[in-house]
Every structure is written in C-alpha cells, then in structure tokens.
Backbone as CSV, one residue per row, in Angstrom:
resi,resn,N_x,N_y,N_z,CA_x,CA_y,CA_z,C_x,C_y,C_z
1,UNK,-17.947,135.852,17.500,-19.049,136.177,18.378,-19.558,134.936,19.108
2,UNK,-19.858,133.707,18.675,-20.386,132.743,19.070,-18.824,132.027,20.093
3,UNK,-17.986,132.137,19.923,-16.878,131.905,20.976,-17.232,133.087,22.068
4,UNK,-17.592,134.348,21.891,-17.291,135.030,23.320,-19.050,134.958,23.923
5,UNK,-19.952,134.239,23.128,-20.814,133.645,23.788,-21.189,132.318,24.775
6,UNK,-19.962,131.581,24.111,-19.962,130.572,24.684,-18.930,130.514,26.205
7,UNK,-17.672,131.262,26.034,-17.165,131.738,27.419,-18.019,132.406,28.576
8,UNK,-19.124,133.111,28.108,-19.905,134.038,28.944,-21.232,132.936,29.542
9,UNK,-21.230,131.748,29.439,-22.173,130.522,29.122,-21.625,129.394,30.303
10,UNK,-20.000,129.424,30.257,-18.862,128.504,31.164,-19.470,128.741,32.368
11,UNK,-20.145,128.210,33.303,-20.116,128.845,34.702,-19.341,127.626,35.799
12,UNK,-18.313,126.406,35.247,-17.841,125.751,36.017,-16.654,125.906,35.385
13,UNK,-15.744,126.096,36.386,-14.359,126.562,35.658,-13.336,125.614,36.517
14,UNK,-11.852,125.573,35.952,-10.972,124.698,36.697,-9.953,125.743,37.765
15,UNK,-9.784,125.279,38.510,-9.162,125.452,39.783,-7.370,125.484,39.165
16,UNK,-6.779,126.515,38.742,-5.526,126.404,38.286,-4.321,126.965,39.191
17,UNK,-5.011,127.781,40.871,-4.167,128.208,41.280,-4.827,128.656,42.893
18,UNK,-4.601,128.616,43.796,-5.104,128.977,45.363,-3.928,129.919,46.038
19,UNK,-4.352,130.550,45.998,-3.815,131.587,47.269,-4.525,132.017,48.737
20,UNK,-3.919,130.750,49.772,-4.782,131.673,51.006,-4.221,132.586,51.682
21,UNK,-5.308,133.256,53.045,-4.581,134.574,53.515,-4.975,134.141,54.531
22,UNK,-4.537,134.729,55.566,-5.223,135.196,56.969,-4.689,136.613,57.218
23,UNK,-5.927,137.158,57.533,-5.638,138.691,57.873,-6.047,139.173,59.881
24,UNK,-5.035,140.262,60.481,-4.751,139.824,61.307,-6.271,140.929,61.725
25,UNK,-6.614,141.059,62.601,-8.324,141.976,62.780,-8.263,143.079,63.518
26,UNK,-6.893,142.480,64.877,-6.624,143.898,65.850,-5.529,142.599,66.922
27,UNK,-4.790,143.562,68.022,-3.869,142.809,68.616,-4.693,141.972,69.585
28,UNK,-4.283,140.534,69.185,-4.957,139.498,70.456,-6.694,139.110,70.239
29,UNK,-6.922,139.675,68.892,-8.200,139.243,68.260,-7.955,138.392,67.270
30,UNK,-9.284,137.287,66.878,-9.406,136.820,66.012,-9.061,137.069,64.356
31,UNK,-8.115,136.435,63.702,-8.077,136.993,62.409,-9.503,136.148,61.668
32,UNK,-9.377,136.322,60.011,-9.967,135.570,59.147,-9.216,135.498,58.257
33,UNK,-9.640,134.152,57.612,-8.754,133.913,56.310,-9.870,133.928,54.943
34,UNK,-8.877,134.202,54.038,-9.516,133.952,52.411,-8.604,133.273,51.477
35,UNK,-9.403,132.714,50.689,-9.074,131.490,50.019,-9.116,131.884,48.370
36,UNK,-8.008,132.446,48.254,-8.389,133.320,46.370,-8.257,132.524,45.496
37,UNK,-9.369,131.583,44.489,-9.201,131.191,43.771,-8.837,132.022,42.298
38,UNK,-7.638,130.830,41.560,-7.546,131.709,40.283,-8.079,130.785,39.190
39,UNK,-8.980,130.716,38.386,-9.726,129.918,37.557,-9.591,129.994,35.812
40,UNK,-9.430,129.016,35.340,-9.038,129.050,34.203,-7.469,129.886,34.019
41,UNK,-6.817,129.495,34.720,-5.239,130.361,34.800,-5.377,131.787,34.125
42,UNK,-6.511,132.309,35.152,-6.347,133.569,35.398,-8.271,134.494,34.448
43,UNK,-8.713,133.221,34.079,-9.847,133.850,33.418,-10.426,134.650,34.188
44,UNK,-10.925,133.771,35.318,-11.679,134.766,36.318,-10.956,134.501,37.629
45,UNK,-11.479,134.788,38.838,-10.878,134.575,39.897,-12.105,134.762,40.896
46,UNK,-12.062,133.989,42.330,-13.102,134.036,42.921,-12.377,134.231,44.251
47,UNK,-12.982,135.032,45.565,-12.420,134.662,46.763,-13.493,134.162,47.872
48,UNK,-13.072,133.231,48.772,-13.665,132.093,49.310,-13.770,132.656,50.885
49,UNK,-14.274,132.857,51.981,-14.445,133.628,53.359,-14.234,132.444,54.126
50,UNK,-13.552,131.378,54.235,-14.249,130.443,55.191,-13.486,130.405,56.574
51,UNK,-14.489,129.476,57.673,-13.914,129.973,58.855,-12.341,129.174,58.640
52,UNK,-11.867,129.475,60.004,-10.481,128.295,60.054,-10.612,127.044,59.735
53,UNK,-11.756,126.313,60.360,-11.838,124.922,59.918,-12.015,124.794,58.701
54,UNK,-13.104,125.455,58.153,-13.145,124.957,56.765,-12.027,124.910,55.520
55,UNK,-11.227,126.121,56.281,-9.802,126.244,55.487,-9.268,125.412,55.714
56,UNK,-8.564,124.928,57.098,-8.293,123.411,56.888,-8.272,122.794,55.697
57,UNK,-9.842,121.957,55.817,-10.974,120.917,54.772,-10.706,121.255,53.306
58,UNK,-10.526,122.751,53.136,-9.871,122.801,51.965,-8.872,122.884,51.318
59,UNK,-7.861,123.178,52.336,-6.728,123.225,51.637,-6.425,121.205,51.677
60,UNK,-6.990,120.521,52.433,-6.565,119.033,52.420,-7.219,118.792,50.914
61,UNK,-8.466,118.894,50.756,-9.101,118.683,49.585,-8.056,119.188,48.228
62,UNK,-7.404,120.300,48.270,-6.473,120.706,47.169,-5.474,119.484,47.109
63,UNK,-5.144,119.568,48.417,-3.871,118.703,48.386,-4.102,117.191,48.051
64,UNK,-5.173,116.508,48.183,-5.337,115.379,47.877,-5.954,115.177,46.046
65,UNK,-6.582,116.115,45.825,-7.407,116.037,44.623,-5.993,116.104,43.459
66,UNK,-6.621,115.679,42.320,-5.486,116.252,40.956,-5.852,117.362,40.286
67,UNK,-7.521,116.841,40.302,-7.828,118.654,39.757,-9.298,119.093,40.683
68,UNK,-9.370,120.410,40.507,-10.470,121.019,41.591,-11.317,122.034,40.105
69,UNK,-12.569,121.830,40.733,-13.501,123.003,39.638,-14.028,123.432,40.888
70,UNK,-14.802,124.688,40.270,-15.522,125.556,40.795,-16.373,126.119,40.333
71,UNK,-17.631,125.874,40.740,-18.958,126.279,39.984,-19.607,127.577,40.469
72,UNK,-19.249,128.672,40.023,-19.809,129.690,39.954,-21.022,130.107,40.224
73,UNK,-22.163,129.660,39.695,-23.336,130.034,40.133,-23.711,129.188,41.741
74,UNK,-23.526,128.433,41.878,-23.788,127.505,42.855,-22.616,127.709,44.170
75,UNK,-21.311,128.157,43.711,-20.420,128.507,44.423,-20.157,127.260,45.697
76,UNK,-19.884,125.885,44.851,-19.428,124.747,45.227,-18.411,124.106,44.594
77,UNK,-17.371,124.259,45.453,-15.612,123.240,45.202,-16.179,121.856,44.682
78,UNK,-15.403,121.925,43.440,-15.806,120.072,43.090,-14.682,119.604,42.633
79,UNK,-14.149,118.874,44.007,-12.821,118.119,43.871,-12.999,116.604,42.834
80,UNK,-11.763,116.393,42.317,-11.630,115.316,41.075,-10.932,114.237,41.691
81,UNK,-11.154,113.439,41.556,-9.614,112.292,41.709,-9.043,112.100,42.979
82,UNK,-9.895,112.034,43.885,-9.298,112.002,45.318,-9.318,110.522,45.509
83,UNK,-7.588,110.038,46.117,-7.690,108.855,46.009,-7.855,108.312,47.413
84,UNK,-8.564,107.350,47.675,-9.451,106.693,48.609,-8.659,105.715,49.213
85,UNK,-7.606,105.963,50.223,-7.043,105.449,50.973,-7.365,104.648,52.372
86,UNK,-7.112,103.979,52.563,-7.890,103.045,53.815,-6.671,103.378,55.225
C-alpha cells in the first residue's frame, strides 16, 4: 500500500520516449503537431500541442539533452545535461 502511495505522489517523471505528429487540418491549410510523451517507459504518457516553432525548440532540446523529465503538475520539460558548446 505505501508503494502504490508513493507512485500516486511522483508528479516529475523521466522522459523515456517522444513521438511527434503533425496532423494534416484540410487541403492547403495549416496542420498542427503533437508531441506524445511516454514517461517512466510507459507509466504514464502525456501529449504536448505546440506550435511549429516550439516543436522545433523541442525536439533540439531532446536531441541535445541525455535525459529529459517532465513535471506534471506544472507541465514543464526539464532538460538534463545539455552540453554548452561555444
């Protein structure tokens, strides 16, 4: 009991997997993309709305970081280990 209290307690979880999309809206219109996080390899999963640019910003942020969390209540990417290149 005190383990499935303490999972229900986790609200920053690790970033174990990204799947983005772009979906198309109508012919010669704007699509949008989503950004499906899978957290704790597969505990929970979250999906992300952001415009194009920000998809960009994040998929660079994946790609540069070693590990990525994601805080749930606050629903802010917190990249790890990004190395600081000149």
């Amino acid at each position: 009991m005190a383990e499935q209290n303490t999972e229900q307690t986790i609200r920053v979880r690790q970033v174990t997997d990204v799947q983005v999309s772009w979906t198309e809206h109508g012919r010669g219109e704007y699509g949008s993309f989503t950004v499906q996080l899978i957290l704790d390899n597969g505990v929970e999963e979250y999906v992300l709305q952001p415009t194009a640019e920000d998809t960009k910003v994040q998929i660079e942020l994946f790609k540069a970081s070693k590990v990525v969390y994601f805080d749930l209540d606050r629903k802010v990417l917190i990249p790890n280990d990004i190395p600081l290149g000149r």
